[in-house]
N, C-alpha and C positions, 0 to 999 in steps of 0.2 A: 137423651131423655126418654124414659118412658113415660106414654101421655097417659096407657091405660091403667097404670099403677101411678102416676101423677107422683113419677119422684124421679130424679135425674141424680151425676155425678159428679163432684169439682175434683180436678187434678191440677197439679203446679210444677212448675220448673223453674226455679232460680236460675241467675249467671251465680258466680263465685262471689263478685263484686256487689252484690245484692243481698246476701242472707245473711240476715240478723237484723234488715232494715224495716222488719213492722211488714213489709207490701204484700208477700202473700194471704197474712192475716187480716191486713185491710180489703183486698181485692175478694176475698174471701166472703166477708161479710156483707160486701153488696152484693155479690152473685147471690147470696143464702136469701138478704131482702127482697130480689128480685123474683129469685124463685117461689117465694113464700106469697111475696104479697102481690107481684104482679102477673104470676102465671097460675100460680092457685095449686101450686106443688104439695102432696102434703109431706116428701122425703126427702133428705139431701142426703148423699155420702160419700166420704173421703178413705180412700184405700192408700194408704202407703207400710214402705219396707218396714219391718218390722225393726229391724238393727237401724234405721234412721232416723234419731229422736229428734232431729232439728222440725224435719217432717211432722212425725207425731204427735208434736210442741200442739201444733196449727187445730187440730180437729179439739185436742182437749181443751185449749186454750178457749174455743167457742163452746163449751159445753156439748158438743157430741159426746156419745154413748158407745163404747167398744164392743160391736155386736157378734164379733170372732174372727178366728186368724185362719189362712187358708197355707197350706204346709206347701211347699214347695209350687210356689207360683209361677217364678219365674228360675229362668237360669241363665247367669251373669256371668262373667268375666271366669268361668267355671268352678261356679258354685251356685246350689239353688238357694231360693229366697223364701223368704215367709214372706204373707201383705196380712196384715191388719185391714180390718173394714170398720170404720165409725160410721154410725148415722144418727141424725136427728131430726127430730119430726117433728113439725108446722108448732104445736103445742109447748116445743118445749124451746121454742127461739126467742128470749125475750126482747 
């Protein structure tokens, strides 16, 4: 969390045996109320792979905002990665 920009970050990781069951979406949504309403956040944002739409499902799904892509983030299994960054902000969680 940054408390003096009062916005912090949610990240996730499924098992195998997990994805598609709704839980990070759920799990999601109380972290974002919690953030919003009981620590007085005004940002949340979610970074993931850009080539992993199961991932990317999650921020659009809650109405985050695609605020740009960071070119070669990471390097994997030898190959770099793009990350997508969502955010949204206290205003726009209904």
């Amino acid at each position: 969390m940054d408390w003096n920009a009062r916005k912090t970050e949610i990240g996730y990781w499924l098992g195998d045996d997990y994805v598609g069951e709704g839980l990070a979406t759920l799990a999601c949504k109380q972290l974002i109320d919690h953030a919003f309403n009981d620590l007085g956040l005004r940002k949340v944002e979610i970074n993931v792979a850009t080539k992993n739409s199961k991932s990317k499902a999650i921020p659009e799904k809650l109405g985050f905002k695609q605020e740009g892509i960071i070119r070669n983030y990471e390097y994997l299994n030898g190959e770099y990665h793009d990350r997508v960054i969502y955010g949204l902000l206290k205003e726009e969680w209904a």
